[in-house]
N, C-alpha and C positions, 0 to 999 in steps of 0.2 A: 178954820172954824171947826173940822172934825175930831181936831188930837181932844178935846178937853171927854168927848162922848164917845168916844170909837173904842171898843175894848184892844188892849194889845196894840195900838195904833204905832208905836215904836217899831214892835216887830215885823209891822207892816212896811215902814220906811225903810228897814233894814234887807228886808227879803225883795223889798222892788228896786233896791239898790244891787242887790246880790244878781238878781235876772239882767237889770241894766246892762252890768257891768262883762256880763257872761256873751249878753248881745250885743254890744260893744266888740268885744272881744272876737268874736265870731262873726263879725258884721255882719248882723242881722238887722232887717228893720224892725223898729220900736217905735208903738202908735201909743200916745198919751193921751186921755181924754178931760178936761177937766168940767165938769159938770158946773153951768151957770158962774165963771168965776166973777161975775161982776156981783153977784151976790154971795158966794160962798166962796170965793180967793180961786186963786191958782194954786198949781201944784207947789206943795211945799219944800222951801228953799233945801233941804236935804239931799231932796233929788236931784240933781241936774238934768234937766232935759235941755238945754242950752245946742247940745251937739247930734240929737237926733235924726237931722236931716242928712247928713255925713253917709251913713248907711240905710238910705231910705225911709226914716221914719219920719216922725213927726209930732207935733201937738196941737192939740184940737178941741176947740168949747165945743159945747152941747148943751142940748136943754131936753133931749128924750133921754132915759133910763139907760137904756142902752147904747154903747159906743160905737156902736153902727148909723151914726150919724149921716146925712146926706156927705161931708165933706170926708168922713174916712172914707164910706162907700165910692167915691171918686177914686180918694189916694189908692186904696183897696184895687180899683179896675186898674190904675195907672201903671202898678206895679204885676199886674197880670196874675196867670192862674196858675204860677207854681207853689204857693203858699196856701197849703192846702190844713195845714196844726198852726193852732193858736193857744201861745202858753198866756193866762190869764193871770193878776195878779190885781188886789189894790178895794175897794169899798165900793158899795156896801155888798155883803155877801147875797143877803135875798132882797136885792133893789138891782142897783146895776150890774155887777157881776151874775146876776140869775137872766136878767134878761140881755146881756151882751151874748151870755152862753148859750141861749134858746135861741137866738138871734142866727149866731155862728152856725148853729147846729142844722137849722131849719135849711141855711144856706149850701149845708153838705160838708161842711170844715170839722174836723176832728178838735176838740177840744181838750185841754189838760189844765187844771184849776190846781194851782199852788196855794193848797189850804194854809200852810204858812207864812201867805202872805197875802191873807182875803183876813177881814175881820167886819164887825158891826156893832151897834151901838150894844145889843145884848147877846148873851151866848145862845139863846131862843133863835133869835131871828139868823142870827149865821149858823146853827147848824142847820135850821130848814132852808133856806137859801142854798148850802152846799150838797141838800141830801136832793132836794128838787132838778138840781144840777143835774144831776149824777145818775139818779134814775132816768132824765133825758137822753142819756147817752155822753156826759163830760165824764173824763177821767181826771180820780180826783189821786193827786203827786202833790212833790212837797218839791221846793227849790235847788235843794240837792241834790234831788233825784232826776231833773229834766235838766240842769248844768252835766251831769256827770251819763248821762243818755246822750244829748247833745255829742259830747266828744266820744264817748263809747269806748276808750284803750286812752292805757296811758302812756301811749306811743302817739298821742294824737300831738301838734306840734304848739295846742294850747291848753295843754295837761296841768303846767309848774301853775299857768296864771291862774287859771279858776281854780285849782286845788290849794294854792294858798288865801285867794277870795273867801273860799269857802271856812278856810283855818279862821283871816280875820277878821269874819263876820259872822259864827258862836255867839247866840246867844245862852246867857244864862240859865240855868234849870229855873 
Protein backbone atom coordinates (compact mmCIF):
# COMPACT_ATOMS: atom_id res chain seq x y z
CA UNK A 1 0.00 0.00 0.00
CA UNK A 2 3.01 2.35 0.66
CA UNK A 3 5.18 1.97 -2.67
CA UNK A 4 2.51 4.12 -4.81
CA UNK A 5 2.99 7.27 -1.87
CA UNK A 6 6.37 6.81 -0.24
CA UNK A 7 8.97 8.97 -1.93
CA UNK A 8 12.05 6.87 -2.96
CA UNK A 9 10.27 3.64 -1.63
CA UNK A 10 12.59 1.46 -4.06
CA UNK A 11 15.59 2.78 -2.32
CA UNK A 12 14.10 2.02 0.68
CA UNK A 13 13.60 -1.88 -0.36
CA UNK A 14 17.03 -1.82 -1.60
CA UNK A 15 18.89 -0.35 1.56
CA UNK A 16 16.67 -2.65 3.99
CA UNK A 17 17.78 -5.25 1.81
CA UNK A 18 21.45 -4.28 1.93
CA UNK A 19 21.18 -3.99 6.18
CA UNK A 20 19.33 -7.53 5.97
CA UNK A 21 21.76 -8.99 4.21
CA UNK A 22 24.93 -7.56 6.21
CA UNK A 23 22.74 -8.96 9.39
CA UNK A 24 22.45 -12.05 8.00
CA UNK A 25 25.82 -12.18 7.26
CA UNK A 26 27.16 -11.26 10.75
CA UNK A 27 24.40 -12.98 12.48
CA UNK A 28 22.76 -10.52 13.97
CA UNK A 29 19.23 -10.34 15.14
CA UNK A 30 16.83 -8.52 12.81
CA UNK A 31 13.33 -7.25 14.25
CA UNK A 32 10.70 -6.47 11.49
CA UNK A 33 7.72 -4.53 12.49
CA UNK A 34 4.91 -4.50 10.20
CA UNK A 35 2.31 -1.84 11.19
CA UNK A 36 -1.56 -3.08 11.08
CA UNK A 37 -0.91 -5.51 8.16
CA UNK A 38 -4.44 -6.69 8.19
CA UNK A 39 -5.14 -3.40 6.85
CA UNK A 40 -2.02 -2.04 5.15
CA UNK A 41 -0.13 -5.68 4.07
CA UNK A 42 2.78 -7.15 5.17
CA UNK A 43 6.27 -6.50 4.42
CA UNK A 44 6.74 -6.41 0.99
CA UNK A 45 7.67 -9.53 -1.04
CA UNK A 46 11.23 -8.05 -1.90
CA UNK A 47 12.26 -8.40 1.38
CA UNK A 48 12.63 -11.75 2.81
CA UNK A 49 12.01 -11.88 6.32
CA UNK A 50 11.23 -15.68 5.95
CA UNK A 51 14.67 -16.52 7.82
CA UNK A 52 14.82 -14.00 10.63
CA UNK A 53 14.48 -16.17 13.54
CA UNK A 54 17.68 -18.22 12.51
CA UNK A 55 19.69 -15.42 14.22
CA UNK A 56 17.47 -14.11 16.68
CA UNK A 57 15.17 -12.06 15.10
CA UNK A 58 11.85 -11.76 14.12
CA UNK A 59 8.61 -10.27 12.71
CA UNK A 60 6.09 -8.48 14.42
CA UNK A 61 2.49 -6.60 13.80
CA UNK A 62 1.70 -3.50 15.68
CA UNK A 63 -0.75 -1.11 15.85
CA UNK A 64 1.33 1.75 17.99
CA UNK A 65 3.74 4.00 15.98
CA UNK A 66 6.55 2.84 17.28
CA UNK A 67 8.05 -0.72 17.10
CA UNK A 68 8.50 -1.17 20.59
CA UNK A 69 5.53 -3.01 20.62
CA UNK A 70 4.57 -5.11 23.77
CA UNK A 71 5.72 -8.38 21.77
CA UNK A 72 9.22 -6.83 20.59
CA UNK A 73 9.65 -5.46 24.15
CA UNK A 74 9.41 -9.21 25.26
CA UNK A 75 11.59 -10.53 22.24
CA UNK A 76 13.78 -7.37 23.26
CA UNK A 77 14.23 -8.80 27.33
CA UNK A 78 14.56 -12.50 25.88
CA UNK A 79 17.46 -11.78 24.18
CA UNK A 80 19.01 -9.74 27.15
CA UNK A 81 20.96 -6.63 27.66
CA UNK A 82 23.88 -6.95 25.37
CA UNK A 83 22.26 -4.98 22.43
CA UNK A 84 22.73 -1.77 23.54
CA UNK A 85 22.82 0.13 19.20
CA UNK A 86 19.98 0.03 17.13
CA UNK A 87 20.59 0.31 13.28
CA UNK A 88 17.06 1.65 12.12
CA UNK A 89 15.82 1.62 8.70
CA UNK A 90 12.34 1.56 6.65
CA UNK A 91 8.86 4.15 7.00
CA UNK A 92 7.71 6.68 7.82
CA UNK A 93 10.48 9.01 8.75
CA UNK A 94 8.41 11.47 11.17
CA UNK A 95 5.72 8.75 12.30
CA UNK A 96 7.33 5.60 13.13
CA UNK A 97 10.81 5.69 12.64
CA UNK A 98 10.68 9.13 14.94
CA UNK A 99 8.95 7.60 17.50
CA UNK A 100 10.67 4.06 17.47
CA UNK A 101 13.99 6.37 17.79
CA UNK A 102 12.61 8.47 20.87
CA UNK A 103 11.37 5.21 22.18
CA UNK A 104 14.89 3.57 21.87
CA UNK A 105 16.57 6.50 23.19
CA UNK A 106 14.29 7.22 26.32
CA UNK A 107 15.24 3.43 26.93
CA UNK A 108 19.06 4.41 26.98
CA UNK A 109 19.93 2.41 23.55
CA UNK A 110 22.12 4.44 21.12
CA UNK A 111 20.60 4.81 17.84
CA UNK A 112 21.94 5.02 14.15
CA UNK A 113 19.06 5.99 11.52
CA UNK A 114 20.23 5.02 7.81
CA UNK A 115 18.66 8.11 6.08
CA UNK A 116 19.13 6.09 3.00
CA UNK A 117 16.89 3.87 3.92
CA UNK A 118 14.10 5.91 5.93
CA UNK A 119 11.77 7.83 3.37
CA UNK A 120 8.06 9.40 3.65
CA UNK A 121 5.25 10.38 1.71
CA UNK A 122 6.80 14.00 1.38
CA UNK A 123 10.47 15.38 1.53
CA UNK A 124 8.73 17.88 4.43
CA UNK A 125 7.75 15.32 6.54
CA UNK A 126 11.07 12.96 6.36
CA UNK A 127 13.31 15.63 6.71
CA UNK A 128 11.64 16.96 10.01
CA UNK A 129 11.20 13.41 11.25
CA UNK A 130 15.02 12.76 10.57
CA UNK A 131 16.18 16.27 12.09
CA UNK A 132 13.75 15.52 15.34
CA UNK A 133 15.64 12.21 15.36
CA UNK A 134 18.83 13.63 15.65
CA UNK A 135 18.51 16.54 17.75
CA UNK A 136 17.17 13.59 20.32
CA UNK A 137 20.39 12.19 20.35
CA UNK A 138 20.07 9.42 16.95
CA UNK A 139 22.87 9.29 14.83
CA UNK A 140 22.04 9.93 11.57
CA UNK A 141 24.56 7.25 8.87
CA UNK A 142 23.79 5.85 5.76
CA UNK A 143 23.94 1.83 5.04
CA UNK A 144 27.42 1.92 3.97
CA UNK A 145 28.59 3.52 6.44
CA UNK A 146 27.27 1.06 9.44
CA UNK A 147 27.95 -2.34 7.11
CA UNK A 148 31.57 -1.11 6.70
CA UNK A 149 31.67 0.07 10.80
CA UNK A 150 30.23 -3.21 11.40
CA UNK A 151 33.34 -5.21 10.09
CA UNK A 152 35.85 -2.22 10.72
CA UNK A 153 39.19 -3.85 8.48
CA UNK A 154 39.27 -5.61 5.65
CA UNK A 155 40.85 -8.44 7.28
CA UNK A 156 37.55 -8.94 8.82
CA UNK A 157 36.57 -12.72 7.60
CA UNK A 158 33.24 -11.05 6.01
CA UNK A 159 34.85 -8.19 4.11
CA UNK A 160 34.48 -10.02 0.19
CA UNK A 161 30.60 -10.63 1.19
CA UNK A 162 29.42 -7.22 2.20
CA UNK A 163 31.81 -5.31 -0.03
CA UNK A 164 30.60 -6.86 -3.08
CA UNK A 165 26.73 -6.46 -1.45
CA UNK A 166 27.38 -3.21 -1.23
CA UNK A 167 28.95 -3.15 -5.33
CA UNK A 168 25.52 -4.98 -6.20
CA UNK A 169 23.36 -2.90 -4.63
CA UNK A 170 24.36 0.99 -6.26
CA UNK A 171 21.82 2.71 -6.81
CA UNK A 172 21.72 5.08 -9.61
CA UNK A 173 22.44 8.96 -9.31
Amino acid sequence: RFRPVIHKFDAVICRSNRLLMAANELRMPTLVTEQYPKGLGHTVSEIDVSNLAAHGGGVFEKTSFSMLSPGVQSHLAALGDKYTNFVVCGLEAHVCVQQTTLDLLEAGKSVHLCVDGISSSSHTDRAAGLRRSERAGAVLTTTEAVMMELIRTKDHPSFKTISNALKETKLSP
